[in-house]
N, C-alpha and C positions, 0 to 999 in steps of 0.2 A: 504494500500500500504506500502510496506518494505521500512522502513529510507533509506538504500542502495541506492533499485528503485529511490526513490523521488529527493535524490543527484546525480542520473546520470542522470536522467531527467533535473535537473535543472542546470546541468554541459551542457547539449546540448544545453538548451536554451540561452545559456550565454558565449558561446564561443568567448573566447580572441579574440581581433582584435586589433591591434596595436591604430586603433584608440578608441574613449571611450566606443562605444558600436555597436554592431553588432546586424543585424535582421537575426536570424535564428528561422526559423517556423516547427519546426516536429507539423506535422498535427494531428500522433495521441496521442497527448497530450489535453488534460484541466485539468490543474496544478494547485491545490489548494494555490496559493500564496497568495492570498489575507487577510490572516489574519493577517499579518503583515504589519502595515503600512511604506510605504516608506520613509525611513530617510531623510530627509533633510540634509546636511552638510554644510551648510551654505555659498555657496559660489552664484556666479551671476544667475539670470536666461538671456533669453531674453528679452528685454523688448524697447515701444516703437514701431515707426515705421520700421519694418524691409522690405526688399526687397528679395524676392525668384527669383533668377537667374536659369535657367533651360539648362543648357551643354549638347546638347544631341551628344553620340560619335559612330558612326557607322549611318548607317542605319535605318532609322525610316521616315515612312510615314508622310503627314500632319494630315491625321486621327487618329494614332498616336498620335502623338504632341499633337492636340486637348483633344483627353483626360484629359489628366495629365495636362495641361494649365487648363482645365476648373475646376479641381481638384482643382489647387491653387486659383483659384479664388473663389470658393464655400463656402473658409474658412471665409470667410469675409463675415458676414450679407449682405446683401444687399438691393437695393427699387426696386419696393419693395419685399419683405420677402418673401425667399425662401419656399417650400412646404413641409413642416413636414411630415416625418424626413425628416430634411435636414444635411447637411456636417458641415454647419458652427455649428448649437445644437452640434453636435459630438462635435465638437472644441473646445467649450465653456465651456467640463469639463477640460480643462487646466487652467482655471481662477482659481479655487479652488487650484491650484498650491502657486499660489500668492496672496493669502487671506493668504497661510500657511507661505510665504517668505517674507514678509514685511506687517507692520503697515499701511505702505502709501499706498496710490490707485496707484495700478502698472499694466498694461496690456500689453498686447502683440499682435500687428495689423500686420496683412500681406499682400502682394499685391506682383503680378506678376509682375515680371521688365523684366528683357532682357531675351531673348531661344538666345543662341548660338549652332550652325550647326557645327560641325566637320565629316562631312560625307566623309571624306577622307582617316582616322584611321592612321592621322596625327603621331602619336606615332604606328602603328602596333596596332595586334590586339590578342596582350598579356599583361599584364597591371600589373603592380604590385601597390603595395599602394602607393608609391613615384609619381606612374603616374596620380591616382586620385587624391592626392592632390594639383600634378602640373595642372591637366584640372580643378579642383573647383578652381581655382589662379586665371581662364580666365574671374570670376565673380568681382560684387564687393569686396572692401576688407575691407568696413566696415557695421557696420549696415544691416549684409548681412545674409542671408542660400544661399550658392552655392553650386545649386543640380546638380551632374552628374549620368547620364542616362546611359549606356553602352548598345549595342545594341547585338542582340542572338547571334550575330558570333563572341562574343569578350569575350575572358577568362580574367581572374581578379583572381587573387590570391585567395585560398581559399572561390569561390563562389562554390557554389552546395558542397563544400567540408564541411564548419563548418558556413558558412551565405549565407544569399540573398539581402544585402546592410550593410552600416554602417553609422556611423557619426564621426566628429571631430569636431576639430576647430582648425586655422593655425593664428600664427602673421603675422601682413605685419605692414609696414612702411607709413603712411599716412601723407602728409604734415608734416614729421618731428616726427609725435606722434607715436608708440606704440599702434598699433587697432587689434582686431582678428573680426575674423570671421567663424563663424559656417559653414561647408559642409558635405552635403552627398552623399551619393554612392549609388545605385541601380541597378542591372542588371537585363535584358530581359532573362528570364530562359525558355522561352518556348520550347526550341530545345539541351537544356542543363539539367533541374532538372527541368522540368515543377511539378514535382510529390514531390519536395522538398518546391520547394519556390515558386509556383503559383497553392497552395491546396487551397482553395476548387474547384478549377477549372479543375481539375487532379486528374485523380486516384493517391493516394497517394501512395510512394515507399515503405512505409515502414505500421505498425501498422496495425487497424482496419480501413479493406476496406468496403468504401461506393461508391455508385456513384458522379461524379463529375458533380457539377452542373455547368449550361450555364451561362457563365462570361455574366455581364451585360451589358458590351459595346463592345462583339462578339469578344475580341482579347484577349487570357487565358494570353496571356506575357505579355501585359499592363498594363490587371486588376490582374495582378496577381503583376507588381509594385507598384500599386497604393495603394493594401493593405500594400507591406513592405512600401514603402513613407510614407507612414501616421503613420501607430508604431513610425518610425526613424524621424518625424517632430515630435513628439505626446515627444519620449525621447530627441533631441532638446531644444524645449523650455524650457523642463525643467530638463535638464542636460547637457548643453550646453558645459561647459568646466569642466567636470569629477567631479567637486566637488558638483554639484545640488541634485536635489530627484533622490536616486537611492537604493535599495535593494543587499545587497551582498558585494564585494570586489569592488573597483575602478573602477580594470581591466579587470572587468568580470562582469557587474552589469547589474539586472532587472532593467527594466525604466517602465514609464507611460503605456506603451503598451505589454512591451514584458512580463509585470508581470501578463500577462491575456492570455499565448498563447491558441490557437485557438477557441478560446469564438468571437464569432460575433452576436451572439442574445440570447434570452433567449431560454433555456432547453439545452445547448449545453453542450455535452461529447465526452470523445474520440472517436475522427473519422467524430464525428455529429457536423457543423459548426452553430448549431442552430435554432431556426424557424424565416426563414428569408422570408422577402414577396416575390413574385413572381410575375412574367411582366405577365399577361395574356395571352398576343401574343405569344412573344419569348419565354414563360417559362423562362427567366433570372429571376437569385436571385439577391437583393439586398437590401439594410437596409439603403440609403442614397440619397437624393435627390440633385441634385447640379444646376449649371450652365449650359445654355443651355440647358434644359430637358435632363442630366446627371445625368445616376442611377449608385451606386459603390455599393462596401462592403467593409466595415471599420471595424477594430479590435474595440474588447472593450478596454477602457482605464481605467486605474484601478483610482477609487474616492478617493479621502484620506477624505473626509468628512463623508462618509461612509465603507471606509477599504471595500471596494469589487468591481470587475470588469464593470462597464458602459456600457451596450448599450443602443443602439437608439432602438432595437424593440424588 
């Protein structure tokens, strides 16, 4: 592949986003990043017990909901022990993160707190980043990820354009202290860019066409969140506030997930999301076991203990 090719490729992947880092998925990519291990710059990770806040804005069913709740929940081992592959193994290569970031025994535990309802589209249903960051405000404001959900009929700046969610982290004022807190962005692309930012579930809009396989939990704009959610948690925790593990420029940086774009199992090339299991019944693909007999598909995360991309299958 031509030096050229490979920098405008990894110019798509890595599209500025005011906040630190942006999930944009061109489908027909599997981009050999991984030979470079991701820099550390020494700055915080997450760590601790944290709370996942879940802002959902528009429209969205309780089966819906359910999804991406049982998602966050999945992260977390549980009693007893999930059925391999399961969600929280995925999860479990961000530990390697913090073996690389501290001498001390440092981890990172998650748990579901609050879903907030805004099914009103309290602000309209055009949104700029100023608006995401004011609806992830609606969470906690420390010790937090405040995730907002944005539902199919709601534009957001530069989605379907150059991402399919992002992340930050905003200060707030806590009993007098100076606290930030982590949020992210996600939008329901099913009726917007299904073929941008809900591949493998979509014929893709662009690159080497394959068939789109049957989303695992029958909704392509869900599961097709759940995959950018988990990249944008996956670069989170361990890029939390722009100066963590990250590849590239600041402003513009590969993280834990998005430096593995479109690899989801093994043998996977452009166009080809990998050899992922399949539901016998439904024909649904998926590579992750969760909560509530909850099947997903999860990006790989790239290992720094082995400088190459992670899957579960």
């Amino acid at each position: 592949m031509a030096a050229s090719t490979i920098l405008k490729l990894i110019a798509i992947l890595s599209l500025l986003n005011v906040s630190f880092a942006s999930r944009a998925t061109p489908n027909s990519l599997v981009e050999d990043t991984q030979t470079q291990l991701l820099k550390y710059h020494k700055g915080a990770l997450l760590h601790g017990r944290i709370s996942v806040n879940l802002i959902w804005y528009g429209k969205f069913t309780p089966s819906q909901r359910a999804i991406v709740a049982d998602f966050i929940t999945s992260l977390s081992p549980s009693s007893p022990p999930q059925s391999q592959p399961s969600v929280a193994a995925w999860w479990k290569t961000t530990e390697k993160y913090y073996h690389i970031a501290s001498s001390k025994k440092s981890s990172l535990s998650l748990h579901l707190n609050k879903q907030i309802l805004d099914d009103s589209y309290s602000i309209g249903k055009s949104l700029t980043e100023n608006h995401l960051v004011d609806l992830a405000s609606k969470g906690e404001q420390m010790n937090a990820i405040n995730v907002v959900l944005t539902a199919s009929d709601v534009a957001v700046d530069g989605f379907c354009q150059n991402r399919c969610g992002s992340h930050g982290s905003k200060s707030s004022a806590v009993k007098g202290k100076n606290q930030k807190f982590a949020y992210i962005w996600v939008g329901n692309s099913v009726t917007q860019c299904a073929g941008y930012c809900a591949w493998p579930f979509h014929q893709p809009i662009y690159g080497p066409q394959s068939p789109p396989l049957i989303a695992p939990n029958n909704d392509v704009g869900v599961d097709g969140m759940v995959i950018n959610l988990s990249a944008l948690l996956a670069g989170t925790a361990t890029n939390p506030f722009g100066n963590g593990f990250y590849q590239g420029t600041a402003d513009a940086p590969l993280e834990a997930s998005t430096a593995c774009p479109g690899v989801y199992a093994k043998g996977a090339y452009p166009g080809y999301a990998g050899d992922l299991l399949v539901e016998k019944t439904s024909g649904a693909s998926y590579n992750a076991l969760g909560a509530n007999g909850r099947k997903y598909i999860l990006p790989a995360i790239y290992d720094p203990s082995t400088s190459k991309c992670s899957t579960l299958v």
